[in-house]
TORRO-351604 format. One record per residue (C-alpha): residue in one letter; chain; y, z, x. Coordinates in steps of 0.25 Angstrom, whole numbers, plus 5000, padded with zeros to 4 digits. Example, Ala and Ser with C-alpha at 12.3 -4.5 7.8 and 13.67 -1.06 7.14 Angstrom:
! residues 2
+---+---+-------+------+------+
| r | c | north |   up | east |
+---+---+-------+------+------+
| A | A |  4982 | 5031 | 5049 |
| S | A |  4996 | 5029 | 5055 |
+---+---+-------+------+------+
! end
This chain:
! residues 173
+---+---+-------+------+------+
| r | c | north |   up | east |
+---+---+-------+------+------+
| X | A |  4955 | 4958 | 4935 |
| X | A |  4948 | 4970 | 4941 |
| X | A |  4954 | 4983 | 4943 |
| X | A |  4956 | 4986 | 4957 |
| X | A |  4946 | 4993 | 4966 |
| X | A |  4952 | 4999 | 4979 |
| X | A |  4945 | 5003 | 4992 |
| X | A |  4947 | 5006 | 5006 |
| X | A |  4949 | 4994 | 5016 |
| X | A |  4938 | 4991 | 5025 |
| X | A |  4939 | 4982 | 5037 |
| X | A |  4934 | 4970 | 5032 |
| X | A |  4947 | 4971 | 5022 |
| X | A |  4957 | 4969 | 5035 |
| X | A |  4957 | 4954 | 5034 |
| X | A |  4961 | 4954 | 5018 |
| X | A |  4971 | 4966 | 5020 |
| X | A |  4977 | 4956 | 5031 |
| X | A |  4979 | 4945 | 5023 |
| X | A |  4984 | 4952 | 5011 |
| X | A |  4995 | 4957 | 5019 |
| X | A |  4997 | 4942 | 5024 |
| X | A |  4996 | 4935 | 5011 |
| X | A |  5006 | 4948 | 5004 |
| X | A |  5017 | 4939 | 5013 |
| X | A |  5025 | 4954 | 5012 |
| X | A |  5017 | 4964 | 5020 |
| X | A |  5017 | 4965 | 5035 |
| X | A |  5006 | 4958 | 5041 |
| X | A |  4999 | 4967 | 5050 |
| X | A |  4988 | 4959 | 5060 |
| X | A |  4974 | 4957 | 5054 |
| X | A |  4969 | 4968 | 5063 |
| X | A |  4979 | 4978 | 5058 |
| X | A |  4971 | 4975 | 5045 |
| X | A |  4959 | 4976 | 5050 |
| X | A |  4962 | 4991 | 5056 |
| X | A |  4969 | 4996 | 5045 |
| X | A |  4956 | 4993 | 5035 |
| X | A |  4949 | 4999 | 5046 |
| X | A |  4958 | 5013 | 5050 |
| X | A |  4966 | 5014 | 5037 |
| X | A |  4958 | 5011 | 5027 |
| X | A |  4956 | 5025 | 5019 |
| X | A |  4972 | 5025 | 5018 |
| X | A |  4973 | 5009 | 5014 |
| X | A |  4966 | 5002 | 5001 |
| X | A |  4960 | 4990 | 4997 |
| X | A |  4962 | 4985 | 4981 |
| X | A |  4952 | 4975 | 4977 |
| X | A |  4951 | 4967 | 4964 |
| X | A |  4940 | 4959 | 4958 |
| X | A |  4935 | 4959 | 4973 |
| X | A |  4947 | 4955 | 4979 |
| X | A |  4957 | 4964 | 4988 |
| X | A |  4969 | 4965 | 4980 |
| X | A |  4977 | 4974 | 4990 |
| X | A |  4978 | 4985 | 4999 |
| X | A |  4986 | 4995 | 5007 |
| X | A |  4985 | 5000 | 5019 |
| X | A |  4990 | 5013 | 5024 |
| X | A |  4988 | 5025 | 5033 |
| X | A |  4988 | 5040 | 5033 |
| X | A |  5001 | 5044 | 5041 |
| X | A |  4997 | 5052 | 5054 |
| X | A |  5007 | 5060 | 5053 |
| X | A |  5006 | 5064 | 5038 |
| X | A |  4993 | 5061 | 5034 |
| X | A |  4995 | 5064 | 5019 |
| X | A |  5004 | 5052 | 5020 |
| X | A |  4999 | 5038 | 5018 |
| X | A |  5005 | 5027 | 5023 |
| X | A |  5005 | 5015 | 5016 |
| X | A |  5005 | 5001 | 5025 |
| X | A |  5003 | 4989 | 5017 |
| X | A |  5003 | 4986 | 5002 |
| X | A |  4997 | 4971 | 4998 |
| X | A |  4991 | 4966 | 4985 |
| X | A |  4986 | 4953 | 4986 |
| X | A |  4993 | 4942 | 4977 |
| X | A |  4984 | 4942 | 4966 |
| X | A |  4986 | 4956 | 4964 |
| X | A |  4999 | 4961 | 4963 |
| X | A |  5008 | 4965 | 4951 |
| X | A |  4997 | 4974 | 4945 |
| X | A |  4999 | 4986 | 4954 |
| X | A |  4990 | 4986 | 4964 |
| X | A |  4996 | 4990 | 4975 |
| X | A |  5002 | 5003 | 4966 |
| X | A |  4986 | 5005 | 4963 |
| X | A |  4982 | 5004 | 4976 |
| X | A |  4993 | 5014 | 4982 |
| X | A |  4990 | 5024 | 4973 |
| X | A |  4976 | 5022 | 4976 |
| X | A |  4976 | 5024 | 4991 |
| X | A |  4986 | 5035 | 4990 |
| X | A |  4976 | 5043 | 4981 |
| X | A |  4964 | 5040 | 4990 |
| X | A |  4972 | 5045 | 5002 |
| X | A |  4978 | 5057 | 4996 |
| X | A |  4990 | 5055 | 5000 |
| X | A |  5004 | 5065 | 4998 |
| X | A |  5013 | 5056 | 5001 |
| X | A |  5014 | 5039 | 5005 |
| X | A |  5022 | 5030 | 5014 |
| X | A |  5025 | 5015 | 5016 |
| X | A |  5036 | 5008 | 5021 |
| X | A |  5042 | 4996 | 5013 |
| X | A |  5054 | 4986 | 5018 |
| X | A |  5065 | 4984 | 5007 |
| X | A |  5061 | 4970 | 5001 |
| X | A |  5047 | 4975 | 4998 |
| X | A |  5049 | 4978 | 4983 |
| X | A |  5033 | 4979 | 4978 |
| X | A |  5032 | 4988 | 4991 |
| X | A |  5044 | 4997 | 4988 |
| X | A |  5041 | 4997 | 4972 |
| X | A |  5027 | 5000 | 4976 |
| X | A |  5029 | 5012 | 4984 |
| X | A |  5041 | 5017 | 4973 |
| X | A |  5032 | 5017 | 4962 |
| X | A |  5020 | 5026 | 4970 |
| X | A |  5029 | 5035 | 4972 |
| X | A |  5032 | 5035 | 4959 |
| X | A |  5017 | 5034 | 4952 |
| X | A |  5016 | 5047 | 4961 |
| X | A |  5028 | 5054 | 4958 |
| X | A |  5031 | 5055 | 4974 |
| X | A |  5044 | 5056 | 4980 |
| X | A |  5046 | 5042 | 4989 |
| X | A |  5058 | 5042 | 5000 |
| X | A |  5061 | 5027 | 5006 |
| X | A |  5066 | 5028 | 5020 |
| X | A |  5068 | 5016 | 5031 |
| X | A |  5057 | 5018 | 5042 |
| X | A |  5057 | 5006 | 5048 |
| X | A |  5069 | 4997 | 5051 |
| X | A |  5071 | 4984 | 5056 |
| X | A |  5076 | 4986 | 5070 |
| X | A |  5064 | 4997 | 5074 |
| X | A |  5054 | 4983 | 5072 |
| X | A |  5054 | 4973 | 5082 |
| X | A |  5052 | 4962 | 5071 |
| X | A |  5060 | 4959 | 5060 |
| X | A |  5058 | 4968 | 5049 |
| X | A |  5064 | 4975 | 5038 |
| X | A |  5066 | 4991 | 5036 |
| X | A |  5052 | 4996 | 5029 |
| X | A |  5056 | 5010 | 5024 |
| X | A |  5047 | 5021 | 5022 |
| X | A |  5044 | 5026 | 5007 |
| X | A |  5037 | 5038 | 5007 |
| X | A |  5030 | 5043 | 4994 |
| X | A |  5026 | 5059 | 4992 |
| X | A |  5021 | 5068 | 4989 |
| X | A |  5011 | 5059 | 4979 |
| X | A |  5009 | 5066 | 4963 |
| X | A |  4993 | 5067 | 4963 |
| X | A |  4995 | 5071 | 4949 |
| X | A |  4988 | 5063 | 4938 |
| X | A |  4999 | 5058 | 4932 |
| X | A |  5002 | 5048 | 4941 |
| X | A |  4999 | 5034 | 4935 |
| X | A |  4993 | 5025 | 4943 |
| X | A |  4996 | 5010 | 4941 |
| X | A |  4988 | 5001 | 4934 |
| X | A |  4981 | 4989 | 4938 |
| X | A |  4987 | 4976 | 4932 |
| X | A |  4976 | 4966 | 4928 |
| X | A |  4975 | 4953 | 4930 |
| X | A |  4982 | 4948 | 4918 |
| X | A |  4994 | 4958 | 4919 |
| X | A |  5005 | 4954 | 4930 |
+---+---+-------+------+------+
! end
């Protein structure tokens, strides 16, 4: 298996990004359209990995208005056929490099252990302070829904000591 390329979303990727969240069976499924205009209106703050061809994953996040050194992190998917190699890792280091970022935020619900191990160890790789805190709770949603609590990472190490993670191959899980 190839090593694994990564690259801006275009619009035409909407449609794959929408049923990676749907086929993760984890994520919250936002409308196709959503899809469609997050490729279109985010797409220098999200990324695309690609393997042999085929999207392998992505993340989507944004740029906070209000502190535009922060990125926001969305989603997190990697496709079935992909995971346990660290990917998603690879990819959150990627995208945080290409926006040069001080500091990265993402919300994560209790039961979501790849999420909150994911998160835990960037902040790690980048020798970053994280703090956890409930932003959301169940009774501010009009659905049912658990507490997502705010993780926020920064200020990021630049250094070059940071180790990034290695790709498993194929043949490796």
């Amino acid at each position: 298996m190839s090593e694994a390329t990564f690259r801006q979303p275009a619009v035409t990727d909407g449609k794959t990004l929408w049923q990676m969240a749907t086929d993760s069976q984890v994520l919250d499924v936002n409308t196709s359209y959503a899809y469609l205009l997050w490729c279109r209106d985010f797409a220098q703050t999200s990324i695309i990995a690609e393997i042999d061809g085929v999207t392998a994953g992505f993340i989507t996040g944004y740029l906070r208005p209000d502190a535009p050194g922060t990125l926001m992190v969305w989603q997190v998917a990697v496709g079935a056929d992909f995971q346990q190699r660290g990917l998603a890792a690879s990819m959150l280091d990627e995208l945080a490099t290409r926006c040069g970022v001080e500091e990265v935020e993402t919300t994560v619900t209790d039961d979501n252990a790849p999420s909150n191990r994911l998160f835990t160890r960037f902040a790690e790789r980048h020798e970053a302070q994280m703090t956890r805190t409930a932003l959301f709770t169940p009774e501010m949603y009009p659905d049912a829904h658990d507490t997502e609590f705010l993780y926020r990472i920064g200020p990021l190490n630049r250094g070059s000591n940071i180790s990034m993670p290695e790709l498993a191959t194929a043949g490796s899980r």
